[in-house]
C-alpha positions as CSV (number, residue, x, y, z in Angstrom):
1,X,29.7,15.9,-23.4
2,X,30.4,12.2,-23.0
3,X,30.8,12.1,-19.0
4,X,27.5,13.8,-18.9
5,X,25.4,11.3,-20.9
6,X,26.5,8.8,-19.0
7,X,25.9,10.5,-15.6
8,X,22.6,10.8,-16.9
9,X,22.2,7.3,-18.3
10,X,23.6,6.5,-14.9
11,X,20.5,8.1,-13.1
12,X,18.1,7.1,-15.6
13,X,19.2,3.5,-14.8
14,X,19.1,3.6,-11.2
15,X,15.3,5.3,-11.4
16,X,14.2,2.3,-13.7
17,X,16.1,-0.3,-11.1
18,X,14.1,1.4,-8.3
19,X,10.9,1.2,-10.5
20,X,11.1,-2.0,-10.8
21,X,11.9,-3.5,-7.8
22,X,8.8,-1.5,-6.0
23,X,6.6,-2.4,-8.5
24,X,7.5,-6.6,-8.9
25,X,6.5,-7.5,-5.7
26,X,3.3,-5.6,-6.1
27,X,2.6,-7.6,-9.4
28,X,3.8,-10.6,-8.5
29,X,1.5,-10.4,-5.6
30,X,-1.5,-9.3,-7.8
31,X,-0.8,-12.4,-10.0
32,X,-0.8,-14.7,-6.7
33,X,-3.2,-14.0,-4.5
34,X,-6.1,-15.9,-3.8
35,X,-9.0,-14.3,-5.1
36,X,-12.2,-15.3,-3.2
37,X,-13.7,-12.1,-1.5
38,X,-16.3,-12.9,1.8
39,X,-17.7,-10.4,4.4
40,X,-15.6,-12.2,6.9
41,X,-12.4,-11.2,5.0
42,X,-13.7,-7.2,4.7
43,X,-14.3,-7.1,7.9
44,X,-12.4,-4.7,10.4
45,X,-10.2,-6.6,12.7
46,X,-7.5,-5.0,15.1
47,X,-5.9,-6.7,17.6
48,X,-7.1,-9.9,17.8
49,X,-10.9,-8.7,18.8
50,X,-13.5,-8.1,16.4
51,X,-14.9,-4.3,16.0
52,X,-18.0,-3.1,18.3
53,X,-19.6,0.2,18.4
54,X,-19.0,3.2,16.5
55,X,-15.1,3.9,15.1
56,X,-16.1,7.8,16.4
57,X,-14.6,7.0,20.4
58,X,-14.1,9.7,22.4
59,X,-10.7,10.4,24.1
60,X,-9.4,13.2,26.6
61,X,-8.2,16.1,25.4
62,X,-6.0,16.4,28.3
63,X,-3.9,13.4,26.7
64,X,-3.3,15.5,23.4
65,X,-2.3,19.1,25.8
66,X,0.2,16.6,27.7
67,X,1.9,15.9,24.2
68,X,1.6,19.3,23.2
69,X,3.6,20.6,26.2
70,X,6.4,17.4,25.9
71,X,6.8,18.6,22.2
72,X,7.2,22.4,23.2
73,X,9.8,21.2,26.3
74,X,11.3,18.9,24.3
75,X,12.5,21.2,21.3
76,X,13.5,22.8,24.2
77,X,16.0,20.4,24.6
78,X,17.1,20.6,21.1
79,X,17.7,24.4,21.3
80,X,19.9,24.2,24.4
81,X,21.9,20.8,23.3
82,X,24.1,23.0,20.9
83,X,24.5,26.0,22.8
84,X,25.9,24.1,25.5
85,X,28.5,21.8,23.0
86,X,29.7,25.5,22.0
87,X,29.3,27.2,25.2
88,X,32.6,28.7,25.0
89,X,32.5,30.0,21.3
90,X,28.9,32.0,21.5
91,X,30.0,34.7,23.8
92,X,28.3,36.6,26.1
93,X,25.6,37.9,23.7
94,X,24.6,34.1,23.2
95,X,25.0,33.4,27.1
96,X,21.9,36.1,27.6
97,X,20.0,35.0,24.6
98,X,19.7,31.3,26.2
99,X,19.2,33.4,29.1
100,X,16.3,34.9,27.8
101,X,15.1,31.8,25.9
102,X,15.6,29.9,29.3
103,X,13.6,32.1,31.2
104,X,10.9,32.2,28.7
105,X,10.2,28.4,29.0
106,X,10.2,28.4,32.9
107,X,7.8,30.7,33.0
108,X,5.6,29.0,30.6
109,X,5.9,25.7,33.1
110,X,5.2,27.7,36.2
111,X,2.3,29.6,34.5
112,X,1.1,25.4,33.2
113,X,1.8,24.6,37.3
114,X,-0.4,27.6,38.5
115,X,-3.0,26.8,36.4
116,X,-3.2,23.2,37.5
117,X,-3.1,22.0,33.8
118,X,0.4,19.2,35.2
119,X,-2.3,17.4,37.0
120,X,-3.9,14.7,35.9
121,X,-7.8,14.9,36.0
């Protein structure tokens, strides 16, 4: 019964430790900071040039499908990675299953290649 107060005292601490060093800074900076409001200070600034025109900009979509398609390739990647590290283990069972899995991606890049969606408009 004794060990498990303590274990929980233990957490309890380390919660109020944590508490308190993410909130200090935070207070210490409310208590600091100069407090003298302007339009010039609210204003929206991002790198070094001040804002024009609407914040609604439109951008290709092309650009997001590209990201799409590295995502999809690249988990890919991440599927094959440990298949191949235990190559010898799997069996033949797992051999045709990446087979399979294999197969199915390259024909999802030739059917992106046919359709002309790899080049850049």
């Amino acid at each position: 019964m004794n060990s498990l107060w303590i274990t929980y005292a233990t957490i309890v601490t380390f919660g109020v430790v944590a508490l308190v060093l993410a909130c200090t800074p935070l207070l210490i900076a409310k208590i600091l900071s100069p407090k003298k409001p302007s339009e010039l200070k609210e204003a929206t600034y991002e790198c070094g040039l001040e804002s024009t025109g609407e914040a609604w900009g439109k951008f290709k979509m092309q650009y997001y499908l590209y990201a799409l398609v590295f995502v999809i390739f690249d988990i890919e990647a991440v599927f094959i990675y440990p298949w191949a590290t235990a190559f010898t283990g799997i069996g033949f069972g797992g051999f045709i299953a990446m087979c399979v899995f294999i197969l199915i991606m390259a024909e999802s890049l030739v059917y992106l290649w046919l359709k002309g969606f790899l080049e850049w408009k």
